[in-house]
C-alpha positions in Angstrom: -15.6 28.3 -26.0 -12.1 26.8 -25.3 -9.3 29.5 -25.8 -6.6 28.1 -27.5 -2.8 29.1 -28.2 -0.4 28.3 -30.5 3.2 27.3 -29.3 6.5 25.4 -30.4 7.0 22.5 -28.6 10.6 19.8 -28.7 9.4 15.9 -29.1 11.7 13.3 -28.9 11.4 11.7 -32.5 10.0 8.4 -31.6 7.2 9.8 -29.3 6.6 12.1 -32.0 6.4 9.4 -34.6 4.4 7.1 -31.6 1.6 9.8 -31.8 1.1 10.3 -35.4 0.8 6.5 -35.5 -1.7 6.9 -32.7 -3.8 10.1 -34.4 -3.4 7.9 -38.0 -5.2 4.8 -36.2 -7.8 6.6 -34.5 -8.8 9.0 -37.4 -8.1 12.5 -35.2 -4.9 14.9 -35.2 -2.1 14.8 -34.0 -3.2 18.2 -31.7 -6.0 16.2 -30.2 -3.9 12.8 -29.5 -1.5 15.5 -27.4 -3.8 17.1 -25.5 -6.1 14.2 -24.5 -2.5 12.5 -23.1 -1.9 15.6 -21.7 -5.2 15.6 -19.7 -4.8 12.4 -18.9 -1.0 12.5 -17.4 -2.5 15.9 -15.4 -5.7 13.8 -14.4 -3.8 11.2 -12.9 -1.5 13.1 -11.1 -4.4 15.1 -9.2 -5.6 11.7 -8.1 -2.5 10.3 -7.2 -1.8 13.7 -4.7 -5.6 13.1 -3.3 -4.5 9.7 -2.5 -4.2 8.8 1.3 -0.8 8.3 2.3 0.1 4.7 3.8 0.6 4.3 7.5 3.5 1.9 8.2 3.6 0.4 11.9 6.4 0.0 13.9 6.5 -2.7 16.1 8.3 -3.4 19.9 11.2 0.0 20.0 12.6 2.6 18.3 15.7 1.2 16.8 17.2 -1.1 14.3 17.5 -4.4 15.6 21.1 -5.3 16.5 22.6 -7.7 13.5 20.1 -6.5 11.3 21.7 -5.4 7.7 19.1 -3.7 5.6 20.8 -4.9 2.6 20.4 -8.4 2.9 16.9 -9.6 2.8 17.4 -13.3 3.4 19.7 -12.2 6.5 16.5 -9.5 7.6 14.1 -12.1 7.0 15.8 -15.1 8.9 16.1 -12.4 11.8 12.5 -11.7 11.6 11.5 -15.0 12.0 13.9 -15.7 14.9 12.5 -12.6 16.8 8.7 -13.9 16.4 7.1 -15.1 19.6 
């Protein structure tokens, strides 16, 4: 049997109104519309952390190209493209 508690909660009044409109479509309460998007924003999360992180490469040294500018992709990318054998 599920143990359950009773506690005050703040809502932001359009979420708030978003979920009744939710529990009043699918016929349940406005408890059980919570909680299930509350298991489903924890669920996610635990897959996201179990998730394998990305391994970028680096490529020929260990420094920024000279003339490169990080904020200018069409200047990166024209360097890029000049630097390919």
């Amino acid at each position: 049997m599920l143990r359950c508690m009773r506690t005050t909660i703040r809502i932001d009044d359009t979420l708030l109104a978003e979920a009744k409109a939710r529990a009043a479509e699918s016929g349940r309460t406005l408890n059980a519309v919570i909680v299930d998007a509350l298991r489903e924003t924890f669920a996610r999360r635990a897959t996201d952390e179990r998730s394998p992180r990305a391994e970028i490469p680096v490529f020929r040294g260990s420094r920024l190209m000279p003339g490169a500018d990080l904020d200018d992709g069409a200047a990166l990318l024209d360097l890029m493209e000049r630097a390919e054998p």
